[in-house]
C-alpha positions as CSV (number, residue, x, y, z in Angstrom):
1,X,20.1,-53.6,-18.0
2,X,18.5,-54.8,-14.5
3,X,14.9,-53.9,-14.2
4,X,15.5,-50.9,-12.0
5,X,17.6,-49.4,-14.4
6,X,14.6,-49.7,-17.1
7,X,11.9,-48.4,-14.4
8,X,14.3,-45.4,-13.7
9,X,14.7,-44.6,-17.2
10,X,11.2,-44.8,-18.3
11,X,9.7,-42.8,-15.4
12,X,13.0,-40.0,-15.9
13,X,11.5,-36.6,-16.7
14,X,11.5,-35.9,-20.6
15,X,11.6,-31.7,-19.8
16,X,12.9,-29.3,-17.2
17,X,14.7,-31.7,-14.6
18,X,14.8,-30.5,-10.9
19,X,18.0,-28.6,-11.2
20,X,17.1,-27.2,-14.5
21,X,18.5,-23.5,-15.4
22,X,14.9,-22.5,-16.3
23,X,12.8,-24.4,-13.6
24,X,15.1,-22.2,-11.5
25,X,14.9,-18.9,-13.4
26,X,11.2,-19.2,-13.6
27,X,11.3,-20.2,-9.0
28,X,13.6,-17.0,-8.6
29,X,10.9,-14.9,-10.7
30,X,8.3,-16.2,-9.2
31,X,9.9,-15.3,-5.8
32,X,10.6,-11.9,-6.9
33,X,7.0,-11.1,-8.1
34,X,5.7,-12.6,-4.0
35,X,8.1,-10.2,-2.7
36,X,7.1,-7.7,-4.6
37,X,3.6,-8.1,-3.1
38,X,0.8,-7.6,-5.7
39,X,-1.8,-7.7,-3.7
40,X,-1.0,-4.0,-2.1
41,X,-0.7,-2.7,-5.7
42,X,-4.6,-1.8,-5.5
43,X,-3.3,1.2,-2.6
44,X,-1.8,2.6,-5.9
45,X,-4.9,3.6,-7.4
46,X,-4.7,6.2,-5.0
47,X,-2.6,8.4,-7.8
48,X,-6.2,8.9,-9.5
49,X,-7.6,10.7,-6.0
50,X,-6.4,14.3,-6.9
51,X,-7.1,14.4,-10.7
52,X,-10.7,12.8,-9.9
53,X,-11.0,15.6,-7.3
54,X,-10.4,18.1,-9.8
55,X,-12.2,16.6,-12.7
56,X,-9.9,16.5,-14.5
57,X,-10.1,12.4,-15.6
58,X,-12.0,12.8,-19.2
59,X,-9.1,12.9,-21.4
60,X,-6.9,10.4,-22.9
61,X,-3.7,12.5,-22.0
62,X,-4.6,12.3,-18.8
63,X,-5.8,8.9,-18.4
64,X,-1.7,7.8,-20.2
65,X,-0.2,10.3,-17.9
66,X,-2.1,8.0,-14.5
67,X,-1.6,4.9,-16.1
68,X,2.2,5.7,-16.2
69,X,2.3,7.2,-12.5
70,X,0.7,4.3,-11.4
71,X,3.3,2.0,-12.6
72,X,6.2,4.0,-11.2
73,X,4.7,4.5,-7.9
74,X,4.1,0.6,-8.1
75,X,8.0,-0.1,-9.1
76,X,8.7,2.2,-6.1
77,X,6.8,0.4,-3.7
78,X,8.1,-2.9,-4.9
79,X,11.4,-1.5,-4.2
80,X,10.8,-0.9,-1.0
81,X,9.1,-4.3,-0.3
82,X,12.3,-6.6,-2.0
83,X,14.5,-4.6,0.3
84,X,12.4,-4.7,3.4
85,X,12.5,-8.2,2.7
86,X,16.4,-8.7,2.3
87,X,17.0,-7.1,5.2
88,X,14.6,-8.9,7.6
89,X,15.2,-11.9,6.0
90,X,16.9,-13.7,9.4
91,X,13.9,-12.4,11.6
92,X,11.3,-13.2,9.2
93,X,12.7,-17.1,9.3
94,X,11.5,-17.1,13.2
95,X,8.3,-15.5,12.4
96,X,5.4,-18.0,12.2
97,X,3.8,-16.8,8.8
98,X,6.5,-14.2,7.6
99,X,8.4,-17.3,7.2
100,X,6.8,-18.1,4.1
101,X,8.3,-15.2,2.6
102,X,10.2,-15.7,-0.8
103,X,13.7,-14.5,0.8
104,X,12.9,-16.0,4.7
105,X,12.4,-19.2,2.8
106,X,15.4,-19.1,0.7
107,X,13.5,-18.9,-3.0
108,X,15.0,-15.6,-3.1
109,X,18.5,-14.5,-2.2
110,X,18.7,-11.8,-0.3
111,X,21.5,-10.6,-2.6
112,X,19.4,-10.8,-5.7
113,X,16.5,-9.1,-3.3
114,X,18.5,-6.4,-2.9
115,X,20.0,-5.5,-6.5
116,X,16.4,-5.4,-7.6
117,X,15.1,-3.5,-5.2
118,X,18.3,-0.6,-5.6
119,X,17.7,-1.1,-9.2
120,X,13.5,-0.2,-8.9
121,X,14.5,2.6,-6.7
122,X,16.4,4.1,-8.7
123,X,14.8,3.4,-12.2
124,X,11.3,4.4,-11.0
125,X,12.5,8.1,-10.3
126,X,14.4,8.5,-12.9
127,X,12.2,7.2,-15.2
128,X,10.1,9.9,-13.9
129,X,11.9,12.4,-15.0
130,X,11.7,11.5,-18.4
131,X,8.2,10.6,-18.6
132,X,6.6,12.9,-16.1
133,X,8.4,16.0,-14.4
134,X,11.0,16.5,-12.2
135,X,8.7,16.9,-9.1
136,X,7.0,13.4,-9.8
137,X,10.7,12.1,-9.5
138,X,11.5,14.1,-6.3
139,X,8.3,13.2,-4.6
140,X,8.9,9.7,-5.5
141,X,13.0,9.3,-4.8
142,X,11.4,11.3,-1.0
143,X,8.7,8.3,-0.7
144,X,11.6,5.6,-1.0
145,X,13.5,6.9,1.3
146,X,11.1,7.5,3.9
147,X,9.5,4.0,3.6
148,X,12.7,2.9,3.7
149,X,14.3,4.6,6.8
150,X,10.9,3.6,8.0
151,X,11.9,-0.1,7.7
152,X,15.3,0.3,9.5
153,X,14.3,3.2,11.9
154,X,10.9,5.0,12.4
155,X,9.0,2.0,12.6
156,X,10.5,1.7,16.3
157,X,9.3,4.9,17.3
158,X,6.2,5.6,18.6
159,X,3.8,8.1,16.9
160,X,6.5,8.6,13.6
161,X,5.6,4.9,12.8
162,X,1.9,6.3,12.6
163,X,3.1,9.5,10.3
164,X,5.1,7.9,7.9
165,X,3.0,5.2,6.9
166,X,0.2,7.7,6.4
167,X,2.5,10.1,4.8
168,X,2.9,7.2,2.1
169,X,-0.8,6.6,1.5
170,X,-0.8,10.9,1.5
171,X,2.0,10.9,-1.6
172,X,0.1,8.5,-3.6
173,X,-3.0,10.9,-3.2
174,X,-0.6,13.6,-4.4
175,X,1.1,12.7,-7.0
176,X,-1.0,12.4,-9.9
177,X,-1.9,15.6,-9.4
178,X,1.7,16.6,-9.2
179,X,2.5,14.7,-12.6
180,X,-0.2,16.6,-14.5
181,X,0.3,20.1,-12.7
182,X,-3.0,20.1,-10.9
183,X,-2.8,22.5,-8.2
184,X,-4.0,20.4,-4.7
185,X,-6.3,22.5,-2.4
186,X,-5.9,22.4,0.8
187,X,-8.4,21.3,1.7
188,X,-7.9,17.9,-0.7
189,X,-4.4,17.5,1.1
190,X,-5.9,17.8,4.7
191,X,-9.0,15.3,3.7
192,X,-6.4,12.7,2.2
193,X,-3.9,12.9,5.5
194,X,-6.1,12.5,7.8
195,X,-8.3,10.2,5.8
196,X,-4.9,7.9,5.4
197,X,-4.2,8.3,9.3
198,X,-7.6,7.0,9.9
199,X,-7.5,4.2,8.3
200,X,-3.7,3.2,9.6
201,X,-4.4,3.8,13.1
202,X,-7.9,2.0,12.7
203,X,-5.5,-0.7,11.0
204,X,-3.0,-0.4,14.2
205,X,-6.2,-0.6,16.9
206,X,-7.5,-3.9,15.4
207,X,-4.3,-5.2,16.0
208,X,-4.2,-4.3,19.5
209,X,-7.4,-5.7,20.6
210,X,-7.0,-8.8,18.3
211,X,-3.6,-8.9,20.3
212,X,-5.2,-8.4,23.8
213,X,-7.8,-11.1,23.0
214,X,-5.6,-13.6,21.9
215,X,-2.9,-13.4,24.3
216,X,-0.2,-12.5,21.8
217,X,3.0,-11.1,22.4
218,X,4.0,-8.1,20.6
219,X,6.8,-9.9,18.9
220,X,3.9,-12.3,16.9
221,X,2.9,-9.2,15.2
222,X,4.6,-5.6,15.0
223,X,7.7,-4.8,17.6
224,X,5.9,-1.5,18.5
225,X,2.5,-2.2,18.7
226,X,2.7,-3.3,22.0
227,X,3.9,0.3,23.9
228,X,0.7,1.5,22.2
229,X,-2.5,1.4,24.2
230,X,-6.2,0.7,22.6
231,X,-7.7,3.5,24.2
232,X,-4.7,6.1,22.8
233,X,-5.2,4.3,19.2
234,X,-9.3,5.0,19.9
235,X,-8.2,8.6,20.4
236,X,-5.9,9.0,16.9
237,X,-8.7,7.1,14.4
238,X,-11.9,9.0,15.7
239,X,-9.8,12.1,15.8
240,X,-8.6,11.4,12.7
241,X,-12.0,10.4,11.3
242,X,-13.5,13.7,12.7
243,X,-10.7,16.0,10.6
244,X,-11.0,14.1,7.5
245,X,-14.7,14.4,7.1
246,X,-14.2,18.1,8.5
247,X,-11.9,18.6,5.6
248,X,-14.2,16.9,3.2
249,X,-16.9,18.9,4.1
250,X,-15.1,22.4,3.6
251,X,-13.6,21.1,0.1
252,X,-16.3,20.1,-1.0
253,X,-18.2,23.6,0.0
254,X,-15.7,25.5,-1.4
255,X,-16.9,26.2,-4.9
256,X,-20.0,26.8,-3.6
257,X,-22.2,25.8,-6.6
258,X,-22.2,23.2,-9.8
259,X,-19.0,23.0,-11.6
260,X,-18.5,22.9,-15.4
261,X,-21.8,23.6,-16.4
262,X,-23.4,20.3,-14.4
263,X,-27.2,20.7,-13.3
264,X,-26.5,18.6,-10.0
265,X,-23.8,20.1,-7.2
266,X,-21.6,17.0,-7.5
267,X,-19.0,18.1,-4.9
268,X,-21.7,18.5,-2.3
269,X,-23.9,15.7,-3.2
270,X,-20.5,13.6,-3.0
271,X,-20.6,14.6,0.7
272,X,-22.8,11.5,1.8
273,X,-21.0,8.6,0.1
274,X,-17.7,10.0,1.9
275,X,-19.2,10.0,5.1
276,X,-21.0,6.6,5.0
277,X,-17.5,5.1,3.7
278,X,-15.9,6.6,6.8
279,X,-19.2,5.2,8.9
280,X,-19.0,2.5,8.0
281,X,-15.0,1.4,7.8
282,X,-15.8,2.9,11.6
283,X,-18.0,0.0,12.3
284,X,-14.9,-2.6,11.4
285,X,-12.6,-0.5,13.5
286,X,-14.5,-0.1,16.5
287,X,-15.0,-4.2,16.1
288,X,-11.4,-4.3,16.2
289,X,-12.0,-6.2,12.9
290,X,-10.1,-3.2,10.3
291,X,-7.8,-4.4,8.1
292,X,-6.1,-2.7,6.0
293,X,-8.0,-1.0,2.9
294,X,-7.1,-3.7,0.2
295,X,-7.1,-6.3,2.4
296,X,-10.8,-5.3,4.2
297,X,-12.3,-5.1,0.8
298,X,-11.3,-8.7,-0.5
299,X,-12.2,-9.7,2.7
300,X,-15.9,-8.6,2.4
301,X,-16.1,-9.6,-1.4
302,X,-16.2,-13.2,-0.2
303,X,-19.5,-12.4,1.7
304,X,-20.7,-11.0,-0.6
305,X,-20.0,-7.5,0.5
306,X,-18.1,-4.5,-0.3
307,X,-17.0,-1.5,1.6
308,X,-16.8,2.0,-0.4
309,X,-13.4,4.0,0.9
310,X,-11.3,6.7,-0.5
311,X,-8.2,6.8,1.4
């Protein structure tokens, strides 16, 4: 055998060669888990918001039934995102960073993209059913199909775009208190709408100025953002803003003394860590500088910071 026949064999792979079933198995999972996006998973904790409101978070029954909740609402989302992803796929491949994306860069089929994403979509609701109630499921199979006639439609119209990517942060507030049959106040509802709008046209308004100062086309970020102006998304975050702590304020007033026997008036006393939260995610979004919640947070973490919210 020549020499370069030796030096081939001895420096051959002993495990998982390039076009190995596994190596590939273990690429494609990998891909799916990106798409799925992990990193927006923490906007799921948002299913604790109306059992915490109610005080209703001390038992273990409880603490099972939010776990579970949060894992469906999760698998939706992830549904929502694989699909999303399948469909833009072509576009994404001409996008400078949404390139990188497991199905724009051809780790994941779009095919594959898809089945999993039906499949999640239609597991997570009916899994619901089984595990939590029958409204759990509906207000989950209605979030799925909003977010995703948001992907194809609504996210081309102006001010819908706005209200159905708060009405998602909104359903997530709902529905652990939907799985264990807590009755929402109104006031709770209004606070976590507007709250959620806040924060998403805060989100929408960094954009636009980070646009305007850079020179960007609206193409290099989201196709709507640019028939928005800065001074209308001003308008929709410190209205916004104003409600929620509005809405705060009179839930939080309503019972109008200590609850369950508790020598301090929580509710009211909880009055001035929701307004300096919404303070002070104001300061980011009159920078220009807001992010989005999960994102803002990690963000500040690395200075050595942290920013209180609660959607």
């Amino acid at each position: 055998m020549s020499e370069r026949g030796i030096t081939a064999l001895v420096t051959q792979p002993l495990h998982s060669p390039p076009g190995d079933p596994v190596r590939r198995s273990l690429s494609l999972s990998g891909g799916l888990l990106r798409t799925a996006r992990p990193r927006q998973w923490v906007k799921n904790t948002l299913v604790v918001a109306a059992p915490a409101a109610a005080g209703e978070l001390a038992s273990r029954h409880t603490l099972t039934q939010l776990a579970v909740v949060f894992v469906l609402f999760t698998a939706a989302a992830s549904a929502v995102y694989l699909i999303n992803d399948a469909r833009d796929a072509e576009a994404d491949r001409a996008h400078p960073v949404k390139c990188r994306r497991a199905v724009a860069a051809g780790q994941v089929p779009a095919s594959v993209a898809y089945t999993a994403g039906f499949l999640l979509a239609l597991l997570a609701p009916a899994a619901a059913v089984l595990l939590c109630n029958p409204m759990t499921a509906a207000l989950l199979t209605v979030y799925v199909v909003m977010q995703l006639a948001y992907c194809i439609w609504f996210k081309h119209v102006l001010v819908v775009d706005l209200v159905v990517v708060t009405s998602g942060f909104l359903m997530r507030a709902m529905i652990g208190g939907v799985a264990l049959q807590i009755p929402l106040s109104r006031w709770f509802l209004i606070t976590a709408g507007f709250g959620a709008l806040f924060m998403v046209a805060a989100k929408r308004y960094s954009e636009a100025v980070q646009m305007e100062d850079r020179a960007q086309s609206p193409g290099a970020t989201r196709a709507l953002l640019g028939e928005y102006t800065t001074g209308y998304l001003r308008f929709v975050w410190q209205l916004a803003a104003g409600v929620a702590v509005l809405g705060y304020c009179l839930w939080a007033l309503e019972s109008g003394g200590t609850a369950n026997g508790s020598l301090l008036p929580w509710r009211q006393l909880s009055l001035i860590a929701f307004i300096l939260a919404v303070l002070r995610y104001a300061v980011f979004a009159d920078r220009g500088t807001a992010g989005a919640p999960a994102a803002r947070t990690l963000d500040l973490a690395t200075e050595g910071k942290r920013i209180p919210w609660t959607g």
